[in-house]
C-alpha positions in Angstrom: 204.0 37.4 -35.7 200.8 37.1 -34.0 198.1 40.3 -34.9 198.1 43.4 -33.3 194.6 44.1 -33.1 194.8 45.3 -29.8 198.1 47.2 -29.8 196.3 50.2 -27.7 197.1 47.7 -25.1 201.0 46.5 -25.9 202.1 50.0 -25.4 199.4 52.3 -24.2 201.3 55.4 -25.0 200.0 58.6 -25.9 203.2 58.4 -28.3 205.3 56.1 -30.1 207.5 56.8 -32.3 208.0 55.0 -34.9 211.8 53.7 -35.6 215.2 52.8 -33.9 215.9 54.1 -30.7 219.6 53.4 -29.4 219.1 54.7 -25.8 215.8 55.9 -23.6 217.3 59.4 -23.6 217.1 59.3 -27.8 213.5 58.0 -27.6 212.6 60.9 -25.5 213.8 63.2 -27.9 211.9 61.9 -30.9 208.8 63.6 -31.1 206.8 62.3 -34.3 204.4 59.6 -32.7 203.6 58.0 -35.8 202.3 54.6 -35.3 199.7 53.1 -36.9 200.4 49.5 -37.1 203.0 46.5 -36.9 204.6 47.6 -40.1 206.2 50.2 -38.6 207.8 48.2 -35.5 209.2 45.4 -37.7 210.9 42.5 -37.0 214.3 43.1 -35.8 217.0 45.0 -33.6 215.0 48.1 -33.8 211.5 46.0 -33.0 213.2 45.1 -30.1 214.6 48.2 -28.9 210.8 49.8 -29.5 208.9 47.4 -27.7 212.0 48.0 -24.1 212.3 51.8 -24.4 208.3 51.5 -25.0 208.0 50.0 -22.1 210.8 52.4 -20.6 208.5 55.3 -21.4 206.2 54.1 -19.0 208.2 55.3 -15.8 208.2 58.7 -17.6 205.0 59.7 -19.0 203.0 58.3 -16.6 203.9 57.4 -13.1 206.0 60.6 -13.1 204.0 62.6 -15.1 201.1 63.2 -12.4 203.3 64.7 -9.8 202.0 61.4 -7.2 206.0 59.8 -7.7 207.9 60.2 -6.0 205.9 61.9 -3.5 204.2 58.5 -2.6 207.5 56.8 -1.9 208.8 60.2 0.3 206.7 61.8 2.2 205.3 59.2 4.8 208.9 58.9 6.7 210.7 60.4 10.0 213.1 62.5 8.2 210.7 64.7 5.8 208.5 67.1 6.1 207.2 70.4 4.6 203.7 72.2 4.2 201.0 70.1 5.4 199.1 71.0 1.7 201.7 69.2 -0.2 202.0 66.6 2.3 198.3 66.1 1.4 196.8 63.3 3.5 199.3 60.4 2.8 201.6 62.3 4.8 199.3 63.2 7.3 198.4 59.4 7.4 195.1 59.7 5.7 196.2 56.6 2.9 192.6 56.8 1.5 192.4 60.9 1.0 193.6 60.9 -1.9 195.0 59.8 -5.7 198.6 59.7 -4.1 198.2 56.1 -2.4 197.0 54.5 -4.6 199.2 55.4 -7.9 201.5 52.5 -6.8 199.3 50.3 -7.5 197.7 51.9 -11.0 200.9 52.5 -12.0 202.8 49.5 -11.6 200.0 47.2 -12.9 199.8 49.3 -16.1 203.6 48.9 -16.3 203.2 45.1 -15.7 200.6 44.7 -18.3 202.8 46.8 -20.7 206.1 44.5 -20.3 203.6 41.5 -20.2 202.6 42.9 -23.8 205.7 43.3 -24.9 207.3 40.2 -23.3 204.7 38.1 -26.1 205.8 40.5 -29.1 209.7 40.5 -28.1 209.8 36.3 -27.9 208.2 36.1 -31.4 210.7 38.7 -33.2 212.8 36.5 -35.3 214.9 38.9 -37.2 216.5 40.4 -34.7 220.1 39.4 -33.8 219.9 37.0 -30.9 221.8 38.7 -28.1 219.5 41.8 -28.9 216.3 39.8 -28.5 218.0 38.4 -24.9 218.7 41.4 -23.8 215.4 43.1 -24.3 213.8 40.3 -22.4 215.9 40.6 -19.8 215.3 44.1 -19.6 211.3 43.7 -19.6 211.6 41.1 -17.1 213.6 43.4 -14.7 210.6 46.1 -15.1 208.6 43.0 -14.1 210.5 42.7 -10.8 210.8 46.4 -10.0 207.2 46.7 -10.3 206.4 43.7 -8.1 208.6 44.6 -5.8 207.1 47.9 -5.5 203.9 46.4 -5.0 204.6 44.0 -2.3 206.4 46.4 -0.1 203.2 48.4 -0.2 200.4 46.6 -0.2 201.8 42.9 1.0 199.5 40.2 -0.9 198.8 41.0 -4.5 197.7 39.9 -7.7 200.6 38.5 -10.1 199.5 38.4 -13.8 201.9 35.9 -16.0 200.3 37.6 -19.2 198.7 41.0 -20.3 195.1 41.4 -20.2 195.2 41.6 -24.1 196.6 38.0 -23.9 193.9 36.6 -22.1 194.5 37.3 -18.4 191.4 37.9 -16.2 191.0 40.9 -14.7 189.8 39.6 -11.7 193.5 38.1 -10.1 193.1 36.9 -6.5 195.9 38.3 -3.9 199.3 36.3 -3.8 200.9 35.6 -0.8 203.7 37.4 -0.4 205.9 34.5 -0.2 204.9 34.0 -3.7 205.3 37.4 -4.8 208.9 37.2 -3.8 209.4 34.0 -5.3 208.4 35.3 -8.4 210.3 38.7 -7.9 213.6 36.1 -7.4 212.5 34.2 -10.1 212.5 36.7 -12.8 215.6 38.7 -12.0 217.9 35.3 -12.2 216.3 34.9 -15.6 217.3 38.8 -16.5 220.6 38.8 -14.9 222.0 36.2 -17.5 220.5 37.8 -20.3 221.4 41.2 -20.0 224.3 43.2 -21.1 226.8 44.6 -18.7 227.5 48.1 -18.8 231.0 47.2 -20.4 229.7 45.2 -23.2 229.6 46.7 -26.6 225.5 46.2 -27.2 224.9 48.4 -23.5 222.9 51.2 -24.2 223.3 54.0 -21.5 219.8 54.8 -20.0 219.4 51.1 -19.5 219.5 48.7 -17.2 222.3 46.3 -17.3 223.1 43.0 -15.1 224.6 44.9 -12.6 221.5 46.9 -11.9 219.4 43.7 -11.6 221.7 41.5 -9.5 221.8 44.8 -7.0 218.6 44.9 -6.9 218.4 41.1 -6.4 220.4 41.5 -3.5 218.2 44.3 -2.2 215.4 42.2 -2.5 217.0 39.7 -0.3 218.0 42.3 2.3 214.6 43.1 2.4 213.2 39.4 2.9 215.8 39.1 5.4 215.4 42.0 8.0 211.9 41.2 7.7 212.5 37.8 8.8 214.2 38.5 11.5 212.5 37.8 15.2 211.0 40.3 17.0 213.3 41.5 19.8 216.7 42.4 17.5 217.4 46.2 18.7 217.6 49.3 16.6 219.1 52.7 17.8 217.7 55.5 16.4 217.9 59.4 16.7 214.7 60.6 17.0 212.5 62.9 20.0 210.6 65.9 20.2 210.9 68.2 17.3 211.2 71.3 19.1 210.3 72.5 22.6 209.5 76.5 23.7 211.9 78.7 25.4 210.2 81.9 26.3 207.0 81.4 24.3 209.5 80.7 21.8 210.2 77.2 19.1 213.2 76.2 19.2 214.4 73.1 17.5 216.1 70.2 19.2 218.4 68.0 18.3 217.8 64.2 18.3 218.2 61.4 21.2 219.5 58.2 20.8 216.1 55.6 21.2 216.4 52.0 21.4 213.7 50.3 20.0 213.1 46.5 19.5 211.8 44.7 16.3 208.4 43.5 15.9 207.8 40.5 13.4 206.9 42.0 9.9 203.7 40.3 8.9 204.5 37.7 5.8 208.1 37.4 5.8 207.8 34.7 8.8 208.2 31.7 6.3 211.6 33.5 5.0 214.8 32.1 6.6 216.5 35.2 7.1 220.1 34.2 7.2 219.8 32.5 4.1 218.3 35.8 2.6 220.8 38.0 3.5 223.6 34.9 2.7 222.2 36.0 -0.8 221.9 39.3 -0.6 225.8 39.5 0.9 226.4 37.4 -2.5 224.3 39.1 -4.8 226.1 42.9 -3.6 229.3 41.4 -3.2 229.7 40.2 -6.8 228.7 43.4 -8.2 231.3 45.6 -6.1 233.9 42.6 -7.4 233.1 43.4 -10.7 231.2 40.2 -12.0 228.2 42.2 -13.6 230.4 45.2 -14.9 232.1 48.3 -13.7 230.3 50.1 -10.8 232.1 52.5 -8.2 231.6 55.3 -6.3 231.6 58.7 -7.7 233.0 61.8 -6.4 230.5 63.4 -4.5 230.9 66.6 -6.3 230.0 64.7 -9.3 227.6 62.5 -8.5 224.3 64.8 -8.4 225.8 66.5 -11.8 223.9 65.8 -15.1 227.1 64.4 -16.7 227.1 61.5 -14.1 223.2 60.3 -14.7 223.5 56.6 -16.2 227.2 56.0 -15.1 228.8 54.0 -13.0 227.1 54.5 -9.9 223.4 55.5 -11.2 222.2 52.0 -12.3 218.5 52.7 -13.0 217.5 56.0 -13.2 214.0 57.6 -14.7 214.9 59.5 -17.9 213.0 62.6 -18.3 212.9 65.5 -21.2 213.3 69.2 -20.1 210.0 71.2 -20.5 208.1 68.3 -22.1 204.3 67.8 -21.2 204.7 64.4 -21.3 208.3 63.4 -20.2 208.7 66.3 -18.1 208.6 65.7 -14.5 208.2 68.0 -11.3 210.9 66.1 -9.3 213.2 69.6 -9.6 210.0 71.3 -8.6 209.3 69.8 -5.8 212.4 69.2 -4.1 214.7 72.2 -5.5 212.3 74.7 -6.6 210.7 76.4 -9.7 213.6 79.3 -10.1 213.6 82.9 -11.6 216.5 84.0 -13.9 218.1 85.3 -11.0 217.7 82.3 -9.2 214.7 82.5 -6.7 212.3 80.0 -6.1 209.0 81.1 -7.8 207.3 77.8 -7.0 208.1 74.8 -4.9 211.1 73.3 -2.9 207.9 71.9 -0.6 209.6 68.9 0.5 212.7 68.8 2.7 214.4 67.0 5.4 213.9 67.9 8.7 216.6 69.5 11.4 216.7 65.8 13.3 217.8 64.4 10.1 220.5 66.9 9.4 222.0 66.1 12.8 222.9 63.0 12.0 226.1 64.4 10.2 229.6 65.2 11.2 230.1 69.1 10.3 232.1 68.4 7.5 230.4 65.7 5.4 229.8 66.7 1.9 226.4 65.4 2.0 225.4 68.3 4.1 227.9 70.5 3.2 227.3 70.5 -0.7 224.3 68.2 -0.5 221.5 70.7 1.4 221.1 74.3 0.8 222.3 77.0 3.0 220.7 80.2 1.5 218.0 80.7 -0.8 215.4 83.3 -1.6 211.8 82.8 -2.0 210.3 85.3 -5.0 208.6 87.4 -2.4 211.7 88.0 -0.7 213.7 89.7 -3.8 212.0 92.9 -3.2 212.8 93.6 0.1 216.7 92.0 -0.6 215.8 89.2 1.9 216.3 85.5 1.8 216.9 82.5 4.0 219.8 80.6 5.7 219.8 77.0 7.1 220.3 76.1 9.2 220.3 78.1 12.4 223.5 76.4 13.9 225.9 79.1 15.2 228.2 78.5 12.0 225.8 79.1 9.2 224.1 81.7 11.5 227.7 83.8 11.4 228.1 82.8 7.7 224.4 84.8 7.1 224.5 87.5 9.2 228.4 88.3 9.2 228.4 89.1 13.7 229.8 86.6 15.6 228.6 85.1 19.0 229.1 88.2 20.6 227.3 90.5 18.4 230.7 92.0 16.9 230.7 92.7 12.8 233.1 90.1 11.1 235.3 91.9 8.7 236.8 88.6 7.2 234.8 88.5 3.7 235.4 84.4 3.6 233.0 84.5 7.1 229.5 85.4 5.5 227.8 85.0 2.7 228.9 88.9 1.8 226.6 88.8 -1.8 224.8 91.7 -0.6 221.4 89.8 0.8 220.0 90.2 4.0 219.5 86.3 5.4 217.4 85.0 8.3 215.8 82.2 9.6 212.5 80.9 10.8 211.1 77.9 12.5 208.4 77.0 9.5 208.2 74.7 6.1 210.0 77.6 4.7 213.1 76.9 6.3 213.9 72.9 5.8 217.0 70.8 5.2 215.9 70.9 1.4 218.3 68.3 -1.1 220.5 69.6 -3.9 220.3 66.3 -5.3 218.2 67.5 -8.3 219.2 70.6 -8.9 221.4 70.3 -12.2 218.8 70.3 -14.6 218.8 71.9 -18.0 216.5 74.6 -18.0 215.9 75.0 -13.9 212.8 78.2 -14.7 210.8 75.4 -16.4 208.2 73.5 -14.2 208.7 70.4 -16.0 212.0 69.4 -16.3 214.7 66.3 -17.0 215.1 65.9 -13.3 216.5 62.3 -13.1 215.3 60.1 -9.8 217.5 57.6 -8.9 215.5 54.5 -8.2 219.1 52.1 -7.8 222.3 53.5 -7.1 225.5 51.7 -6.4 225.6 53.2 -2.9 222.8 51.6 -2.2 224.3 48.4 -3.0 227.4 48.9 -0.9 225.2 49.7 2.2 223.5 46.4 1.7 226.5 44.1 1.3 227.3 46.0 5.1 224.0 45.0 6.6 224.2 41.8 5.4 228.0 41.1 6.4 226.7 42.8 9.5 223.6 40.4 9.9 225.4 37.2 9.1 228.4 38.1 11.7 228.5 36.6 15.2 230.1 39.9 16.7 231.3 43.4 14.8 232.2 42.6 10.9 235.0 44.2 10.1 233.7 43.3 6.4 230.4 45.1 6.8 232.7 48.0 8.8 235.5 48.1 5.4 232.1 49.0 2.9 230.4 51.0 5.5 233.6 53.5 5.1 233.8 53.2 1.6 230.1 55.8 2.0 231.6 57.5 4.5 235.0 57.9 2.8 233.2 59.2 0.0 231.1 61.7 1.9 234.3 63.0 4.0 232.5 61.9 7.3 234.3 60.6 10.5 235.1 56.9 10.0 233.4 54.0 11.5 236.1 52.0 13.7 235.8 49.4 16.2 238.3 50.6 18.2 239.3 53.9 19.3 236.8 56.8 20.3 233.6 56.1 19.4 234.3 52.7 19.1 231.6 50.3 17.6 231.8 47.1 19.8 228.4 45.4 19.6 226.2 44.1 16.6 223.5 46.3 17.6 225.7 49.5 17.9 226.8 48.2 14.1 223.6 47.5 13.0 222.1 51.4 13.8 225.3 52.6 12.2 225.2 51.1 9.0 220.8 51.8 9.3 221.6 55.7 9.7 223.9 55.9 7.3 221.3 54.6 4.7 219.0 57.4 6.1 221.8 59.9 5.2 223.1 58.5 2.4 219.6 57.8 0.1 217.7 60.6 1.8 215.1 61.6 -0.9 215.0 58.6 -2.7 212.3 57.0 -1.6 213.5 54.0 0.7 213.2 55.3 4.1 209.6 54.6 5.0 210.4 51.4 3.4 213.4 50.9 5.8 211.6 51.6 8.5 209.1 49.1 7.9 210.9 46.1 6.4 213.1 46.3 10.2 209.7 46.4 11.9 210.5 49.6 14.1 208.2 51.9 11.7 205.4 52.6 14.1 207.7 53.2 17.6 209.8 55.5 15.0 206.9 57.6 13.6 205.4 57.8 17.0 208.7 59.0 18.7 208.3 62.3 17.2 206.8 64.3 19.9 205.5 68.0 19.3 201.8 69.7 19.9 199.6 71.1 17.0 198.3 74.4 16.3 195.6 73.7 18.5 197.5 72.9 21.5 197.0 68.7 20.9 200.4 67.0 21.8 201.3 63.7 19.5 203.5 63.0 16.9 204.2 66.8 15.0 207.0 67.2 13.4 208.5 70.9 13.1 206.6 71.9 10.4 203.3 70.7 12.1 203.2 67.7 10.2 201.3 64.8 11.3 203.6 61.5 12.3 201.3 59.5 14.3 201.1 56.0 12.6 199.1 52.9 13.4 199.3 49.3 12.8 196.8 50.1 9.2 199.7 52.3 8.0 202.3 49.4 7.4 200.5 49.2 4.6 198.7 51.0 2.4 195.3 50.6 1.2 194.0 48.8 -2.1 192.9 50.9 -4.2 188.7 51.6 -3.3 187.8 50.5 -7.0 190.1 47.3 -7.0 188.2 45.9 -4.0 184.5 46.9 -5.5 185.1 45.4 -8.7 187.7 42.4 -8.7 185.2 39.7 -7.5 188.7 37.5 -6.5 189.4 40.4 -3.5 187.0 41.0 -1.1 188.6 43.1 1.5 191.0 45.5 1.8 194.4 45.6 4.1 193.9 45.5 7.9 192.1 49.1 9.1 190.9 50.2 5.5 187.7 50.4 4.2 
């Protein structure tokens, strides 16, 4: 094996530890980070198994580590919102304020060099067994394509680097076109998909990523090259509008109008023939829900967000994450749920939720608002005055709350309100948001950092894409796209989707919006709806269909919290990073509108 002079480089860890690792969840429990030297990674299964969950690590201590992910993939949608100090100025549209931007880039080309690194080391272990050795390079080159993928929907053109910088690759990479960077994205999951276990083989190791996972996100990758394709002029309905109006000096929130609103060509993906893509994306989805990479289905809701379900059959690539560790810790549970008191109040965070448009989108009944958003909480300032919050202020949670009904008469029946003692209200403010239960089962939930999971594929996701595609490649309503499109809603308990009957779906473009919706229910706060949004070239009539006025009396795109949504064309990307463009002498200019 070659020398590992410059091993810094091939993991770039602030730990390794050294020996054999049978899962990511056991690496993250080992905490002696003893290496010194090739000796103690060897040269067999256990080399093998270093080098992935290594690389593995990466997602973890890291990209997650700094509290930027998975704000950077959240927060610049339609749907979110919160305080406009934790939106910081990527949420406000300021891409260049600050470190939040640009940690995409940073941290998927550290990743990249990583796998590259480990991609040499791996292909020259020859005492390991050899379905081990294939199945950690599949796994590396799947990081490969995640990362790219990341890259590309952010930034467009970039650099692809075939080996690590301690290999011999210039630093200095000129931008790809993105026709290229997909090729290679295609390119290196059918080399992984062959390679790597399924999740029903006897070598799988839960925590990582198995064919399924990479031939679901093959077809994603195809959905993606294929609604971007598209010609401008395909119509979108979407529920969007003013956030709120005033009644009596008054906010009041309002609930969302149906908008049409017709696609603009998305810049790059004009060479890509877009019924070919999605013919490969309906393949790619449709051979994983028939089985062909392993066993996949669709949990019961009420277990799906539970710790006991992470790395099953639905969650195909998750981050792994250690409770209360520095390093594999993450603030996900923070963020999103809230920093929690023995007794259960929020003593920091729960700063990003979903707005009241966004929870409108659901029948009454469907577990993902139901089970999957929070209808009382308490802040820590409210436990000494026996206060807390309901959401949100529809007349059925309002009577669940406050125990009157509509006409100001006590309810006696103890199943109507919350009856625990509390006094709950509401208010029109960040404090009171449609805020996710998705990562609320952690271990320890009073610890900052936690072993919050974030679910970067899930099999969902892949059912919703075999719909759009079906959808996409159909001359009139699929009744294919229409069968998985009820398989999410089935799960959910929400009305189903028919084409005939009331509510009736009868055109493609009335199909189309439903299956795009559900995706914004279904995956809300994981990180795809800004990319959604963009990849079907309706981001910037979306953003600025938000209507609302400032503090200062400015009327544009302000959401209810007094966020900023008012996008231009600069934002469909975002900026290179302002040191990437200074010092690579193959770039000399950032994306359209940056500096």
């Amino acid at each position: 094996m070659k020398s590992y002079k410059k091993i810094y480089l091939a993991l770039a860890l602030s730990a390794v530890a050294a020996g054999s690792f049978t899962s990511c969840s056991d690496f993250l429990a080992e905490k002696p980070y003893a290496f010194v030297g090739p000796e103690q990674i060897g040269n067999d299964n256990s080399a093998v198994n270093l080098w992935v969950t290594g690389v593995y690590s990466k997602w973890a201590n890291d990209m997650f580590r700094y509290n930027n992910f998975p704000r950077v993939l959240e927060m610049d949608c339609d749907y979110t919102t919160g305080p406009d100090w934790a939106f910081s100025n990527l949420g406000a549209g300021n891409f260049q304020g600050d470190d939040v931007a640009t940690s995409i880039w940073t941290g998927c080309y550290n990743l990249i060099n990583r796998v590259n690194v480990a991609i040499n080391y791996v292909s020259q272990i020859d005492g390991a067994d050899t379905r081990v050795k294939e199945n950690g390079l599949g796994e590396l080159y799947f990081q490969k394509a995640f990362a790219y993928f990341m890259l590309t929907k952010a930034y467009g053109a970039i650099p692809l680097f075939d080996v690590a910088i301690s290999e011999g690759a210039d630093y200095d990479q000129p931008r790809r076109p993105i026709n290229e960077v997909y090729a290679e994205i295609i390119h290196l999951l059918k080399e992984a998909i062959p390679l790597l276990y399924k999740n029903t083989d006897a070598g799988f190791q839960e925590g990582h990523v198995a064919a399924g996972a990479a031939a679901g996100l093959l077809a994603k990758v195809y959905a993606t090259m294929g609604a971007g394709a598209l010609p401008a002029g395909e119509e979108m309905v979407v529920k969007t509008g003013s956030s709120y109006e005033f009644n009596n000096n008054e906010k009041v929130l309002t609930y969302p109008v149906s908008k049409t609103f017709q696609k603009t060509q998305v810049v790059g993906y004009e060479s890509f023939d877009w019924k070919d893509c999605y013919t490969k994306a309906s393949e790619y989805a449709g051979k994983v829900m028939d089985g062909e990479y392993g066993a996949y289905e669709l949990l019961p809701y009420i277990e799906l967000w539970k710790r006991n379900s992470y790395n099953k059959s639905e969650h195909m690539f998750m981050l792994q994450a250690k409770n209360g560790d520095e390093e594999y810790g993450n603030q996900i549970h923070q963020w999103f749920s809230g920093t929690e008191s023995a007794d259960g109040a929020v003593q920091q965070g729960q700063w990003i939720g979903n707005r009241f448009h966004w929870y409108s989108l659901f029948d009454s009944q469907d577990y993902r608002i139901t089970q999957g958003v929070k209808h009382r909480f308490r802040y820590y300032y409210q436990v000494n005055t026996n206060g807390g919050f309901y959401y949100p202020n529809t007349p059925e949670y309002k009577l669940l709350a406050t125990g009157y009904d509509s006409n100001g008469n006590k309810v006696t029946d103890p199943v109507a309100p919350f009856n625990d003692g509390v006094t709950y209200y509401y208010n029109v403010t960040n404090e009171c948001l449609a805020f996710t239960t998705k990562y609320s089962d952690v271990t320890d939930a009073t610890q900052n950092r936690t072993d919050a999971y974030w679910p970067f594929l899930r099999y969902a996701d892949v059912v919703l894409i075999y719909a759009e595609a079906q959808c996409e490649l159909g001359n009139g309503v699929s009744t294919e796209a229409i069968r998985a499109l009820n398989m999410i809603r089935t799960r959910a308990n929400a009305n189903q989707a028919s084409s005939l009957g009331d509510g009736a779906i009868t055109t493609k473009v009335a199909l189309r919006s439903a299956i795009f919706e559900e995706r914004a229910k279904e995956l809300a706060m994981e990180g795809d709806r800004r990319w959604d949004l963009i990849r079907w070239g309706i981001y910037l009539d979306v953003m600025n269909s938000i209507g609302g006025t400032n503090d200062n009396g400015v009327t544009t795109a302000y959401d209810e919290a007094s966020i900023n949504k008012h996008r231009e064309a600069r934002h469909l990307l975002f900026p290179l990073p302002s040191s990437e463009v200074s010092t690579n002498d193959a770039i000399d200019s950032n994306n359209p509108g940056w500096n």
